[in-house]
NUZA-682236 format. One record per atom (N, C-alpha, C): residue number from 1; residue in three letters; atom name; x, y, z. Coordinates in steps of 0.02 Angstrom, whole numbers. Layout:
% NUZA-682236
+-----+------+------+--------+--------+--------+
!  nr ! rest ! atom !      X !      Y !      Z !
+-----+------+------+--------+--------+--------+
! NUM !  ALA !   CA !      X !      Y !      Z !
...
+-----+------+------+--------+--------+--------+
//
This chain:
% NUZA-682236
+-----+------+------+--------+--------+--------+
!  nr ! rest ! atom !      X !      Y !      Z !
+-----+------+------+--------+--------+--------+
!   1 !  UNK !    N !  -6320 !   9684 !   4889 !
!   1 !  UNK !   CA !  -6313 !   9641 !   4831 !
!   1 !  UNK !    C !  -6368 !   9587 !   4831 !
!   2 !  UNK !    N !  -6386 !   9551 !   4884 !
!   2 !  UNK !   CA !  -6431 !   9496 !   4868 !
!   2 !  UNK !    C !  -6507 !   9551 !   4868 !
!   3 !  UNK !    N !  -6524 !   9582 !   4922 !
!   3 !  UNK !   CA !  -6591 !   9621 !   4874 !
!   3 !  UNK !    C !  -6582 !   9640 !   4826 !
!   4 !  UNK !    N !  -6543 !   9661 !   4776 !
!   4 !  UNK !   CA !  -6551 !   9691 !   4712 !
!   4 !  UNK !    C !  -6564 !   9605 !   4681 !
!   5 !  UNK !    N !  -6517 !   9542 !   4702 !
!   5 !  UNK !   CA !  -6532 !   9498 !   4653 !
!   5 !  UNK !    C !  -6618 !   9458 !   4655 !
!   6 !  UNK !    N !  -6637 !   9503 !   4723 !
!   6 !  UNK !   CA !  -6704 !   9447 !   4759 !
!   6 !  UNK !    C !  -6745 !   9498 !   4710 !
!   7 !  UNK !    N !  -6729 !   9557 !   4696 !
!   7 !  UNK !   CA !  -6783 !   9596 !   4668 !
!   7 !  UNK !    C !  -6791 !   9588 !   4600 !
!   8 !  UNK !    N !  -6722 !   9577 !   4558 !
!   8 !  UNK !   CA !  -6732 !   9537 !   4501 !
!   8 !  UNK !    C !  -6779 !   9467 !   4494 !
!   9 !  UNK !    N !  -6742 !   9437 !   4537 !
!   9 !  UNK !   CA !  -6801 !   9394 !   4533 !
!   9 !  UNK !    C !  -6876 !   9372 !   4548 !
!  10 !  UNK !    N !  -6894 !   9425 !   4578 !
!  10 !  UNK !   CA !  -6975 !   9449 !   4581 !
!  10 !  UNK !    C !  -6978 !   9476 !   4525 !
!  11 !  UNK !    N !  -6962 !   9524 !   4487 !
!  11 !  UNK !   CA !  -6977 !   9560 !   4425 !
!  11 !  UNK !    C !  -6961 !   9495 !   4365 !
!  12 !  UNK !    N !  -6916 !   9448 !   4352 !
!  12 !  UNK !   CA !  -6921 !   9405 !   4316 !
!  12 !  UNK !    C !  -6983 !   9366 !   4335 !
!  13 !  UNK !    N !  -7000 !   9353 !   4383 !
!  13 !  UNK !   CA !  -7073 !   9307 !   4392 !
!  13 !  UNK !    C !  -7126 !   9346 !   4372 !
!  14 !  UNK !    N !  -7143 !   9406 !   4381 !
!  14 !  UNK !   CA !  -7194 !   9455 !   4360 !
!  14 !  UNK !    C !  -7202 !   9455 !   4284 !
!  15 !  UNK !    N !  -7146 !   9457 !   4247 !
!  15 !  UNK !   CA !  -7142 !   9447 !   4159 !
!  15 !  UNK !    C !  -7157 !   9399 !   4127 !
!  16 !  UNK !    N !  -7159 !   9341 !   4173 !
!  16 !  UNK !   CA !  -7168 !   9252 !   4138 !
!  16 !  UNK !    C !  -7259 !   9279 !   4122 !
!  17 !  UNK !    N !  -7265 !   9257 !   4064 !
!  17 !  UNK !   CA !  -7334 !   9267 !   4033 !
!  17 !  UNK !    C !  -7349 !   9200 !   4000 !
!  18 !  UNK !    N !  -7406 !   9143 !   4026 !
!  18 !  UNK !   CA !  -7409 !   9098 !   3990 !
!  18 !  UNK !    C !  -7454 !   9088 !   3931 !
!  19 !  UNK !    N !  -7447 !   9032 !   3867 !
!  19 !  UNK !   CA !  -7467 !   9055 !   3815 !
!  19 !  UNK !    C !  -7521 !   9061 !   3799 !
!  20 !  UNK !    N !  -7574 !   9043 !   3860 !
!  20 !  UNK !   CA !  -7657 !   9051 !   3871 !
!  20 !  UNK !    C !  -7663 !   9112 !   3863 !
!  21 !  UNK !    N !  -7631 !   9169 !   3886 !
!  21 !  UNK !   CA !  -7658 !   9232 !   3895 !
!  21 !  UNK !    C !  -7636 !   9265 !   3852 !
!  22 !  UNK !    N !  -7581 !   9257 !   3819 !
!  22 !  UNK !   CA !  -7559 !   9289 !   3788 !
!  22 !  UNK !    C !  -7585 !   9262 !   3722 !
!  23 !  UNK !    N !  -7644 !   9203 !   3709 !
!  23 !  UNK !   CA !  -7660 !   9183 !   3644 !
!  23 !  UNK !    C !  -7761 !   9226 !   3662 !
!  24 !  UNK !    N !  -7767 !   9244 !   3705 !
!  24 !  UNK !   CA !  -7832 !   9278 !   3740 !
!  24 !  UNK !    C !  -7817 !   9365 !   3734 !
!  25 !  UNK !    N !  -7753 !   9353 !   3745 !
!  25 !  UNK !   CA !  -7742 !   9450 !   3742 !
!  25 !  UNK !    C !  -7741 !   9476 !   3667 !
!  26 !  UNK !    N !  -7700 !   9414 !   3622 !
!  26 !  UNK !   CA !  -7736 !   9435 !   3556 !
!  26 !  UNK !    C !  -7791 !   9409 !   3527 !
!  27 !  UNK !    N !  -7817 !   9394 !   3535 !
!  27 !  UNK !   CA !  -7868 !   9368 !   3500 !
!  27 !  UNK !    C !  -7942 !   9419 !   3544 !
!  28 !  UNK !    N !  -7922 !   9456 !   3586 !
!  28 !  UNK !   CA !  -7984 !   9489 !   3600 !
!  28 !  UNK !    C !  -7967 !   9578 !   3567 !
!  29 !  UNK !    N !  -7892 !   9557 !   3555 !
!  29 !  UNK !   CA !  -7882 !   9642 !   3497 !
!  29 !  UNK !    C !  -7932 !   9643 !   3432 !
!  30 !  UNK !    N !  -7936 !   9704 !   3429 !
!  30 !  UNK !   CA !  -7961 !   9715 !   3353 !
!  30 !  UNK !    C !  -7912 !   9709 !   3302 !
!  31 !  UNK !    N !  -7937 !   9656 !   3243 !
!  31 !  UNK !   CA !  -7890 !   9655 !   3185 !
!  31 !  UNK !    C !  -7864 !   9733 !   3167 !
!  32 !  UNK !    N !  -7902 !   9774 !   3182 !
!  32 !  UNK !   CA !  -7867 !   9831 !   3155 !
!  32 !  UNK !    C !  -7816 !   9880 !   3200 !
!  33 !  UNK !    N !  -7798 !   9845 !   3277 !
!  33 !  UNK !   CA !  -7793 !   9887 !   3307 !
!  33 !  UNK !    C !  -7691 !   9847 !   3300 !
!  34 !  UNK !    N !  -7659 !   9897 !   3327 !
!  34 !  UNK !   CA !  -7579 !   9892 !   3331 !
!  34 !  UNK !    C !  -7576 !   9836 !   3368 !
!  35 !  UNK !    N !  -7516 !   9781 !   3374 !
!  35 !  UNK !   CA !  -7522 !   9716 !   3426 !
!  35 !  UNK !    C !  -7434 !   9739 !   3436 !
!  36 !  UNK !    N !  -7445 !   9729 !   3488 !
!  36 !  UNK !   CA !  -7341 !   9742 !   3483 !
!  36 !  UNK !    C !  -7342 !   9702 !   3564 !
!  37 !  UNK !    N !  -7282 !   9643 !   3537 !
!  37 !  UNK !   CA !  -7255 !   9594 !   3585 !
!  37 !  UNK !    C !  -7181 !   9592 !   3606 !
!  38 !  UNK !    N !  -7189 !   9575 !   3677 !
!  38 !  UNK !   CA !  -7095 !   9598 !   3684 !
!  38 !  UNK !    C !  -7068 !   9502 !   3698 !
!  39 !  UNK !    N !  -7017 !   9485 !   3640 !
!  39 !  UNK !   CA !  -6991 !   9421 !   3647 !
!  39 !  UNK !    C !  -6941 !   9395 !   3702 !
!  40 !  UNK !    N !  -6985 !   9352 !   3749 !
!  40 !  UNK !   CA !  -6961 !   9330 !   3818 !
!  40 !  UNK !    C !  -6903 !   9253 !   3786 !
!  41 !  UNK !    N !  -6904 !   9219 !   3738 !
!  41 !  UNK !   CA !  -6900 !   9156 !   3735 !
!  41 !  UNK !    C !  -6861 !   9158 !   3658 !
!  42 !  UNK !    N !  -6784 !   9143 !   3637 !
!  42 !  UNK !   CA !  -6769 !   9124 !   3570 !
!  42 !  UNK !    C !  -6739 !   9070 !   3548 !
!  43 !  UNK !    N !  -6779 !   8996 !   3599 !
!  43 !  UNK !   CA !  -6705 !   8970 !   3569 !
!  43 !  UNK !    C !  -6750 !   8928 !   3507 !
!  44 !  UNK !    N !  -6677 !   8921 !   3458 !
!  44 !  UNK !   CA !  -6695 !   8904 !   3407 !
!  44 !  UNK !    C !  -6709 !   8952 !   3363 !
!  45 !  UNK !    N !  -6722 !   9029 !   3375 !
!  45 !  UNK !   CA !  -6722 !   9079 !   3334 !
!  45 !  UNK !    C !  -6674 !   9127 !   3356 !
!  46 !  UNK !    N !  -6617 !   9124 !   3364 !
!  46 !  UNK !   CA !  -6577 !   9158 !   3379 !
!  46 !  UNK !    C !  -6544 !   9223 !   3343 !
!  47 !  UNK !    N !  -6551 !   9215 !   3255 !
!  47 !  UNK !   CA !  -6543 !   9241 !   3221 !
!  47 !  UNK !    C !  -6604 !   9274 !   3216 !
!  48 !  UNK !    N !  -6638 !   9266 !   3218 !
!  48 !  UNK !   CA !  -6716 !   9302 !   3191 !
!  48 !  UNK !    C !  -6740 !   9339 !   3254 !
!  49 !  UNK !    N !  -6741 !   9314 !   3326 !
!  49 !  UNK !   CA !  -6760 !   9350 !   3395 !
!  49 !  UNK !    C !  -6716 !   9372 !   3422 !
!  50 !  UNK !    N !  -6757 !   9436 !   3445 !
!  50 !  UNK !   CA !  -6686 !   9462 !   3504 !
!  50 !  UNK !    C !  -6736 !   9450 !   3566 !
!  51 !  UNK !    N !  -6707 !   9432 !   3627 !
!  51 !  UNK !   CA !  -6731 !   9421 !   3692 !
!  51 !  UNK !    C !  -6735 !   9492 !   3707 !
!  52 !  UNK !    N !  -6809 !   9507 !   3749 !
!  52 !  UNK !   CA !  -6825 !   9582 !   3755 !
!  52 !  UNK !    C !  -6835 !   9656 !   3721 !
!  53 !  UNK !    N !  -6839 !   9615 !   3658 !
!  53 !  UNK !   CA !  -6843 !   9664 !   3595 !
!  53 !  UNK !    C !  -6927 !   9671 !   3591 !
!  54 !  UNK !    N !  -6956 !   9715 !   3588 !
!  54 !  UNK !   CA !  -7035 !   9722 !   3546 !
!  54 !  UNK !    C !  -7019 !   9721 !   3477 !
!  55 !  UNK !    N !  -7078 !   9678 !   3461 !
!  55 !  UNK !   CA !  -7093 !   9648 !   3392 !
!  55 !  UNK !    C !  -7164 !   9690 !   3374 !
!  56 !  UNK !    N !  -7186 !   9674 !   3309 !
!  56 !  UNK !   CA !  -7247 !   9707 !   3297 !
!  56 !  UNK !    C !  -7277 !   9649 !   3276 !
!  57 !  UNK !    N !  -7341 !   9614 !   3305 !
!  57 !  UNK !   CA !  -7376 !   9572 !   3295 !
!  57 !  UNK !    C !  -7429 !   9591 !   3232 !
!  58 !  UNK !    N !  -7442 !   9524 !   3181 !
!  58 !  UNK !   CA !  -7489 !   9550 !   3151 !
!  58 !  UNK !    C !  -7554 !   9517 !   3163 !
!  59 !  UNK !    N !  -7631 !   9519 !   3153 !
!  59 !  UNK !   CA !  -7673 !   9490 !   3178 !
!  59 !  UNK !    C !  -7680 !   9408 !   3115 !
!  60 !  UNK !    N !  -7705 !   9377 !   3153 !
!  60 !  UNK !   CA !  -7702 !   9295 !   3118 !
!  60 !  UNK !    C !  -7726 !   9239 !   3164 !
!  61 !  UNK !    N !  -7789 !   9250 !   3137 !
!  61 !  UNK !   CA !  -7832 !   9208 !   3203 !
!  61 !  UNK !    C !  -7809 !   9127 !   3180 !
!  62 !  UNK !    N !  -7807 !   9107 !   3119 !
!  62 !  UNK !   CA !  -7783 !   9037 !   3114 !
!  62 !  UNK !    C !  -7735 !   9006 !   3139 !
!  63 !  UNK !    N !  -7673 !   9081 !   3138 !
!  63 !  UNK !   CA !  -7612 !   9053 !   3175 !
!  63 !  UNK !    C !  -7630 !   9026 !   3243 !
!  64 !  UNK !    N !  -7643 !   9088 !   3282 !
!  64 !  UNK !   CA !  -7689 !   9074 !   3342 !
!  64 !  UNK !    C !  -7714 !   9025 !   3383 !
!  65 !  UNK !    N !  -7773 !   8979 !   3326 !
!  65 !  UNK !   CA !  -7772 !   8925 !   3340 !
!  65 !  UNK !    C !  -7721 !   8880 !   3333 !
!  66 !  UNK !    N !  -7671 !   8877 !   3305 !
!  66 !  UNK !   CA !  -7641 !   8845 !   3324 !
!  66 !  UNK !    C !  -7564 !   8855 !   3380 !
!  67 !  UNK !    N !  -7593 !   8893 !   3414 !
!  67 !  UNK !   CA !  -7531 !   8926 !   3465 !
!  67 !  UNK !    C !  -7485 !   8951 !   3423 !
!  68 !  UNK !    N !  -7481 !   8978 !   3380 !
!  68 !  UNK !   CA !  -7443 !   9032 !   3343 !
!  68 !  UNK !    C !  -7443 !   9082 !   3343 !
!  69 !  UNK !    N !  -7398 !   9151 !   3318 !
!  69 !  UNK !   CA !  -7416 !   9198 !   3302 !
!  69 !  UNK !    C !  -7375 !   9231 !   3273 !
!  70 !  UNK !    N !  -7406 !   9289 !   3218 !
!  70 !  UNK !   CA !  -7353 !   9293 !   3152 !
!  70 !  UNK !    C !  -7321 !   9356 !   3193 !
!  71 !  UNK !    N !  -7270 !   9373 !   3196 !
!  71 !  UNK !   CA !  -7243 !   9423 !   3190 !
!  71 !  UNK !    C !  -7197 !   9460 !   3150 !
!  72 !  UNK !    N !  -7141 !   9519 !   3129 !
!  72 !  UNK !   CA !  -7124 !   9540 !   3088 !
!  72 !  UNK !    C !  -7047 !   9538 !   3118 !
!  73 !  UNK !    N !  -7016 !   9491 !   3105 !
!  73 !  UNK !   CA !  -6955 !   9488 !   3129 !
!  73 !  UNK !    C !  -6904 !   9530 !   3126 !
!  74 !  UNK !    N !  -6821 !   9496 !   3137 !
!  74 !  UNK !   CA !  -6756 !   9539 !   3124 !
!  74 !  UNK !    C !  -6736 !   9527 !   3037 !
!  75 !  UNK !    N !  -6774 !   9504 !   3007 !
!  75 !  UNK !   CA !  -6757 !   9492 !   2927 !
!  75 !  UNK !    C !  -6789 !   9543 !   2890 !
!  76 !  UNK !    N !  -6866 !   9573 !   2921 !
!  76 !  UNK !   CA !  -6917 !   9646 !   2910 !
!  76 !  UNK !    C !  -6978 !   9606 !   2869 !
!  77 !  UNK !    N !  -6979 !   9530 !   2885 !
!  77 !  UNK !   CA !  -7040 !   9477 !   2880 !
!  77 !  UNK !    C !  -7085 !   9477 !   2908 !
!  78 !  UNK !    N !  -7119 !   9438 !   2890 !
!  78 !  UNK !   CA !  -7163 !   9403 !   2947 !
!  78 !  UNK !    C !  -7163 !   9317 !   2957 !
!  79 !  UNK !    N !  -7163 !   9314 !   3010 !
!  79 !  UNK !   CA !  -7162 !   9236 !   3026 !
!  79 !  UNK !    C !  -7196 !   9200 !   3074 !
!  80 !  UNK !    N !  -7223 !   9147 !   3084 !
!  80 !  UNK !   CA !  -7251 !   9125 !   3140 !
!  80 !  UNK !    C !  -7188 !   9091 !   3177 !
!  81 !  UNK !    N !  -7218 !   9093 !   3261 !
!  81 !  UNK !   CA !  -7182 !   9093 !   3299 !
!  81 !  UNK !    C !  -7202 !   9048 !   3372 !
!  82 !  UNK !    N !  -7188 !   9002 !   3411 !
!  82 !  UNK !   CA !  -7231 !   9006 !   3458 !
!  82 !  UNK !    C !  -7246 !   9059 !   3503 !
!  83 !  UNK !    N !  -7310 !   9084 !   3534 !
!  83 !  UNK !   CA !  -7351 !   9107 !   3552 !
!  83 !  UNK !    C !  -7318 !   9112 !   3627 !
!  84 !  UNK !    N !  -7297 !   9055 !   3646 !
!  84 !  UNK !   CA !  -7260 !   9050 !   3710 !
!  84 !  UNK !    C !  -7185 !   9106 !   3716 !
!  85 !  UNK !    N !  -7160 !   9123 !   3652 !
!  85 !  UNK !   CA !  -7075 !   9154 !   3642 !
!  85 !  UNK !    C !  -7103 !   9218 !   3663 !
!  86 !  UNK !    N !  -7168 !   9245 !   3675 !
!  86 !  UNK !   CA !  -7177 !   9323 !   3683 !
!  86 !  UNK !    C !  -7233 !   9327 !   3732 !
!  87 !  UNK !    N !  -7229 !   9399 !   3757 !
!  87 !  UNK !   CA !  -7254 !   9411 !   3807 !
!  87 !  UNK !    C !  -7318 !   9481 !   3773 !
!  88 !  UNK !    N !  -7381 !   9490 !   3795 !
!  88 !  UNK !   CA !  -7421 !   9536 !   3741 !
!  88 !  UNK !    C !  -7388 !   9599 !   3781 !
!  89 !  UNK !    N !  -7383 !   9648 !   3735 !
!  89 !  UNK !   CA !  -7386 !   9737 !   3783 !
!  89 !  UNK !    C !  -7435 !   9794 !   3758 !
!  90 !  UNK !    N !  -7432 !   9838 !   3790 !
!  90 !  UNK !   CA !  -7484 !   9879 !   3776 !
!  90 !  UNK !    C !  -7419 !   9936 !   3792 !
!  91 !  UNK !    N !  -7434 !   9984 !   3727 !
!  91 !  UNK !   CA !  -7392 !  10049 !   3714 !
!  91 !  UNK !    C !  -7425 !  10093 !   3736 !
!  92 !  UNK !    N !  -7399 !  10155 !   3781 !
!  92 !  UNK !   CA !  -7423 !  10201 !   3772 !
!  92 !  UNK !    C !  -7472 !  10233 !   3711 !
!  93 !  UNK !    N !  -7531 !  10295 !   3727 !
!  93 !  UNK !   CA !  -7537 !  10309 !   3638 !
!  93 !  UNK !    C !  -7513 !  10345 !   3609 !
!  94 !  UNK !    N !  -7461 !  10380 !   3657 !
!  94 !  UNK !   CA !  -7416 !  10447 !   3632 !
!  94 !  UNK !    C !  -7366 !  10389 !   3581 !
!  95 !  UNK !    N !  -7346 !  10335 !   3596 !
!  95 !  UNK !   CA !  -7318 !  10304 !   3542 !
!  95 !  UNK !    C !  -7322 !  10247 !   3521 !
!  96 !  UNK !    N !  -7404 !  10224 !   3522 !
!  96 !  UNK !   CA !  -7440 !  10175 !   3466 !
!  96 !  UNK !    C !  -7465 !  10227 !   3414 !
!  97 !  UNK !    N !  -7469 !  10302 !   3421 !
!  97 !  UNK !   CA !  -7493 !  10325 !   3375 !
!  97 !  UNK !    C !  -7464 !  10348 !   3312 !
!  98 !  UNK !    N !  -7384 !  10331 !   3314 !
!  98 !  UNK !   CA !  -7333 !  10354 !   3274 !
!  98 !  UNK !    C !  -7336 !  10318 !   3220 !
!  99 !  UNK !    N !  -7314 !  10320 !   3165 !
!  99 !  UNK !   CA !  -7318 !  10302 !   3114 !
!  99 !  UNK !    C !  -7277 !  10246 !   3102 !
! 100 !  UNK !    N !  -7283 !  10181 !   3089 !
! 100 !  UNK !   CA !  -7252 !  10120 !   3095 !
! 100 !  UNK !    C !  -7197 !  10125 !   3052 !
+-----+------+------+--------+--------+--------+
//
């Protein structure tokens, strides 16, 4: 029981992504290329985020600068968000290549 909880909590420390990199991981994508983020952080969007859900990021360098980033929420929007609530991922291409 306590290694399974010590190993959780190595794997929760491995996922913390801070919002430097994750405002560097998009911003070095191509506007044209897929951005898909998995949401670590909701409070205050509770209705709109699910914790550990992938989102589909859209590109928006203005947001950007300002530690934002738009994504396409649980409403089928888009919204800005802090930059900090998500973590960047990279999909396989067997299924970034599927049809959104």
């Amino acid at each position: 029981m306590r290694r399974e909880r010590e190993r959780r909590c190595l794997e929760a420390r491995r996922v913390f992504v801070s919002p430097e990199s994750i405002y560097t991981t998009l911003m070095d994508r191509k506007e044209t290329e897929l951005q898909f983020v998995v949401c670590i952080k909701n409070e205050g969007y509770q209705a709109s985020l699910e914790l550990r859900k992938i989102y589909r990021a859209l590109p928006d360098s203005e947001a950007l600068a300002h530690r934002l980033i738009r994504v396409i929420d649980e409403s089928g929007e888009d919204y800005l968000y802090p930059t900090d609530y998500f973590a960047p991922i990279t999909l396989p291409q067997t299924i970034s290549d599927k049809p959104v």
